[in-house]
N, C-alpha and C positions, 0 to 999 in steps of 0.2 A: 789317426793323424800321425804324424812323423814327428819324431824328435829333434828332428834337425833344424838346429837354429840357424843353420846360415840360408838353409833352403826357404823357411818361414819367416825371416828377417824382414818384419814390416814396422822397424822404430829401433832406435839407439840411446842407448841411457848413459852420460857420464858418471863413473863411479869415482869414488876418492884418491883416486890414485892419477886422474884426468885422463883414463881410457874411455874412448866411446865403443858401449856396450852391446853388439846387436844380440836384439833379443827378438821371441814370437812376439807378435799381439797377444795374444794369450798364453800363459804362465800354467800348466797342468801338473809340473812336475818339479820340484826341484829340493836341493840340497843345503842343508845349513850345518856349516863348519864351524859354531864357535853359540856358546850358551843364549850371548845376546840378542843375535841375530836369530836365533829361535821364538824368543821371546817377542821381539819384532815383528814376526810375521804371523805370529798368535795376536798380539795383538790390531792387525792389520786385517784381520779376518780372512789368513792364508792360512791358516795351518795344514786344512785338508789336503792341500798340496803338496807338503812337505813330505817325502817320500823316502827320506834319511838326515840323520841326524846325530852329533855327537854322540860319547858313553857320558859326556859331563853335560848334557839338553834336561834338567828336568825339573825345567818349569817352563807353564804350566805342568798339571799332569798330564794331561794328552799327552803332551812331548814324550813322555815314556813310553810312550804305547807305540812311536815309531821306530822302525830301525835304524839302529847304530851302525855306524860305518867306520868304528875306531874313534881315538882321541882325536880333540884339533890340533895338536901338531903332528901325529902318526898317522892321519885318516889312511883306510885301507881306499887303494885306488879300484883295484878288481870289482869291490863289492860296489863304488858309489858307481863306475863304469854299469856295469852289472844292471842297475836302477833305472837308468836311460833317464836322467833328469836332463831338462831343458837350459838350468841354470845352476851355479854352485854359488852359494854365499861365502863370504871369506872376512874377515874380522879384519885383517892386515894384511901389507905388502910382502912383509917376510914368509906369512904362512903358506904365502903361494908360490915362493919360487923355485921349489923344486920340484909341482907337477905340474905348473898350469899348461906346458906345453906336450903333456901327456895328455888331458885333459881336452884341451882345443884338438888338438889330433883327432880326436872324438868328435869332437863337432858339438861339446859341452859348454858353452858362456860361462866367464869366471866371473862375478861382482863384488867388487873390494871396496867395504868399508871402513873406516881407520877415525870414529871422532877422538877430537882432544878435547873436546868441553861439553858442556850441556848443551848448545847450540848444534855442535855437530852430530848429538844425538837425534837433536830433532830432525837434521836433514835427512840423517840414516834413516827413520820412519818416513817421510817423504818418499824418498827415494824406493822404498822397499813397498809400501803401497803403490807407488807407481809401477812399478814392477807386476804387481800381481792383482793391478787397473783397482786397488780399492785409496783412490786418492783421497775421499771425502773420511773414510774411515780414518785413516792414518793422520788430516787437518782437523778431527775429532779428538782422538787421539792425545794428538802435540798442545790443543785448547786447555785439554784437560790439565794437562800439563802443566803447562805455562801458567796457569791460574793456581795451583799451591805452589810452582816456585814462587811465585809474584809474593803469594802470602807472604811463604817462609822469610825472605828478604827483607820484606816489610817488619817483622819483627824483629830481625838482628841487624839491620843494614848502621842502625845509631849507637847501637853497643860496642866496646872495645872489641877491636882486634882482638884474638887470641891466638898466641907462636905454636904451631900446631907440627907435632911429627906422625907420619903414619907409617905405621911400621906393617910390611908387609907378610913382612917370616921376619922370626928370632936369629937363629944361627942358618946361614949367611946371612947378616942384616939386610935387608932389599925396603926400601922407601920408595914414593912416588916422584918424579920430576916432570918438568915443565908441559911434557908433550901427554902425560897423563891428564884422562877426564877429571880424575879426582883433586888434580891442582886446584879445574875452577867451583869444583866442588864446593872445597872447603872456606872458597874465597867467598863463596856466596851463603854459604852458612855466620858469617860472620869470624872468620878465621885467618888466617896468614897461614900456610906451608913454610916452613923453614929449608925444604929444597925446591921451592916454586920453579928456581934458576939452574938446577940441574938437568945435565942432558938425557935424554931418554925419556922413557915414560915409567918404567921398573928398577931402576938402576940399584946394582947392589954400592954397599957404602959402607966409607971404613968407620972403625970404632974410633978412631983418633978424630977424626972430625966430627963424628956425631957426639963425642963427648965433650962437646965446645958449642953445641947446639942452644943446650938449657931450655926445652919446650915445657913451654906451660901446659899444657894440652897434649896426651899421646892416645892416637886411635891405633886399635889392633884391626888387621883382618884378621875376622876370627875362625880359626882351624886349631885341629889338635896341636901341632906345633909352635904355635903361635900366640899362646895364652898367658904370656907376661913382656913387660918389655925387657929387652936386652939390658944385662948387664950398668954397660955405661952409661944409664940412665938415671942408675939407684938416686944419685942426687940432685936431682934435675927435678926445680920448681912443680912439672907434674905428679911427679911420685913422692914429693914431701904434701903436696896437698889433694892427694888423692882423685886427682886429673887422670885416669888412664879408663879408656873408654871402649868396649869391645862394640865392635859392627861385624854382621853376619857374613863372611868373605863373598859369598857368591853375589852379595847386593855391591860391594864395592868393587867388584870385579867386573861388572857387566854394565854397559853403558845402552843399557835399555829402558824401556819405561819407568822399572822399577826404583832408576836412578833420582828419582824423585823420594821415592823413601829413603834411600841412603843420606840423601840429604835435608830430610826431617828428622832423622835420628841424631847424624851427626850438628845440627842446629841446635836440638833439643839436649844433648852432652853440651857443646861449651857453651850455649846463654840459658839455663835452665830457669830463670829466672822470667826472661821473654815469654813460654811458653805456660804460666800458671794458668 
């Protein structure tokens, strides 16, 4: 069969960015640019398909066993060209704009995904089951899902608020804001963000204002660099009462299924009490 999706164009999918997407009816090949969106389609019961993939894909382990095609911001074009995939997955609007029209020139489908909440995760599985016709899997799936958020909830939703900083790296300070998933994370954990109303979704932050913060609660993404909080925090209600909580980066980095664990753990840090 032919790779050519414009020539095979029998259906169009809107992606997050409100492009309508033509794609084959059938999905044989295609490309995933970003951890999550690997994960997605593993769990969607696509992966055989998957024909390249980040150097940072490795989860499941299957994911390892496909070819890399570079980082997701540096992917090499040649190789994923090379691949003759049907479709490219994309995590965000930015990471595509300096090849997609390399890319289409090809006659390759680009499909951008971008959630900001748990909700928009769910669509992203939708959408990517649709994609690769496993609809029933991917509404299994989100079921699954949606039944321990529901738990999780249930046990913190009566408990205090807790003032919560997440710190993403040390030096450059970088926190989460508004358009990040882990805003609604944390909100559904039983927590308040203290940059909930900051712009972006990564944004780097100064020390002058985070030292006027006072979070009760500091979650780490945890990496080597990453392993205490910053500085102007020393006196900040969390670190006098030994509130500072590490989660595994790649779980809070990736707004895929997994995102359900990230947000058992971070439940299970600030109402530990809830979970006896």
């Amino acid at each position: 069969m032919t790779n050519n999706p414009q020539a095979n164009a029998e259906r169009g999918i809107t992606d997050d960015l409100g492009r309508r997407v033509r794609l084959p009816k059938k999905i044989e090949r295609a490309v995933s640019l970003a951890p999550n969106l690997t994960e997605i389609v593993f769990a969607v019961n696509g992966g055989s398909r998957l024909v390249g993939v980040t150097s940072y894909c490795n989860y499941p382990e299957e994911a390892q066993k496909i070819p890399k095609i570079g980082d997701t911001v540096n992917p090499n074009l040649e190789a994923i060209i090379a691949l003759k995939p049907q479709v490219i997955l994309v995590s965000t609007a930015s990471q595509i704009e300096s090849f997609t029209e390399t890319l289409e020139g090809q006659n390759i489908a680009v499909f951008v995904t971008n959630p900001k909440d748990v909700e928009g995760v769910y669509k992203s599985i939708l959408k990517i089951g649709e994609i690769f016709g496993q609809d029933e899997r991917a509404r299994e799936t989100i079921d699954r899902m949606q039944r321990r958020v529901n738990e999780i909830e249930s046990k913190t939703n009566l408990s205090k608020k807790v003032k919560v900083f997440v710190q993403i790296s040390k030096e450059p300070l970088f926190t989460i804001g508004k358009d990040s998933f882990l805003t609604d994370l944390i909100k559904r954990a039983g927590g308040v963000s203290l940059t909930e109303n900051v712009a972006e979704s990564y944004p780097k932050f100064s020390k002058e204002t985070a030292l006027a913060l006072l979070p009760e609660a500091i979650i780490l993404s945890d990496s080597e660099d990453n392993q205490e909080p910053n500085e102007v925090f020393a006196n900040s209600p969390a670190m006098r009462n030994g509130k500072v909580f590490k989660i595994d980066a790649d779980l809070l980095s990736r707004p895929s299924p997994r995102v359900v664990d990230a947000l058992e753990q971070i439940a299970r840090a600030l109402h530990p009490d809830d979970f006896q």
